[in-house]
C-alpha positions in Angstrom: -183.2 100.5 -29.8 -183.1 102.1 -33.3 -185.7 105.1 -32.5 -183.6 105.7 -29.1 -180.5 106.1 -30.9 -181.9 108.5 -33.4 -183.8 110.6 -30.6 -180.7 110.0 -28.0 -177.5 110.0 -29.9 -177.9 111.6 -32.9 -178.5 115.1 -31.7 -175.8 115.0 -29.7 -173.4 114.2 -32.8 -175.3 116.7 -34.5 -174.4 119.2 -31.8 -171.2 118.6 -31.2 -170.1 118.7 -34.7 -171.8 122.3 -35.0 -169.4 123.4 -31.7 -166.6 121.4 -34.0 -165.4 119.5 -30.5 -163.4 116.8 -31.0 -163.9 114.7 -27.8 -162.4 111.5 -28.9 -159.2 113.8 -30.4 -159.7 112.5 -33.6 -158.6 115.2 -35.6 -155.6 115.0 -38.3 -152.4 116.1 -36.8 -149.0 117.4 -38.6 -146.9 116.3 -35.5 -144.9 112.9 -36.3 -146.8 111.4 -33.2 -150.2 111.2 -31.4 -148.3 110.3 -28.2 -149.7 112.8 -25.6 -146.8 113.5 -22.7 -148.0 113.0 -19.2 -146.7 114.8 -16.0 -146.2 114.4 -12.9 -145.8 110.4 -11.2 -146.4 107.6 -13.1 -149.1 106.1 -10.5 -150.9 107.1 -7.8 -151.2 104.2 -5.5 -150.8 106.1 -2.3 -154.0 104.9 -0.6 -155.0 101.7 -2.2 -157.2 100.2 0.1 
């Protein structure tokens, strides 16, 4: 489990830290909040089954 996490996982980190992507938005921010607004309905239950 240990190698395949250095072969798998590890690059990838690597590589995304050299593109500075932050997929997990992670990053410090200034605002007062980390709330992110959504738009448009709440759900979408239109076609549930």
């Amino acid at each position: 489990m240990g190698i395949i996490f250095f072969i798998v996982v590890t690059p990838i980190a690597l590589l995304m830290k050299l593109l500075r992507k932050d997929l997990l938005n992670l990053k410090f921010n200034k605002n007062k909040s980390y709330w992110i607004e959504k738009d448009g309905p709440k759900s979408k239950m239109k076609n549930q089954f």
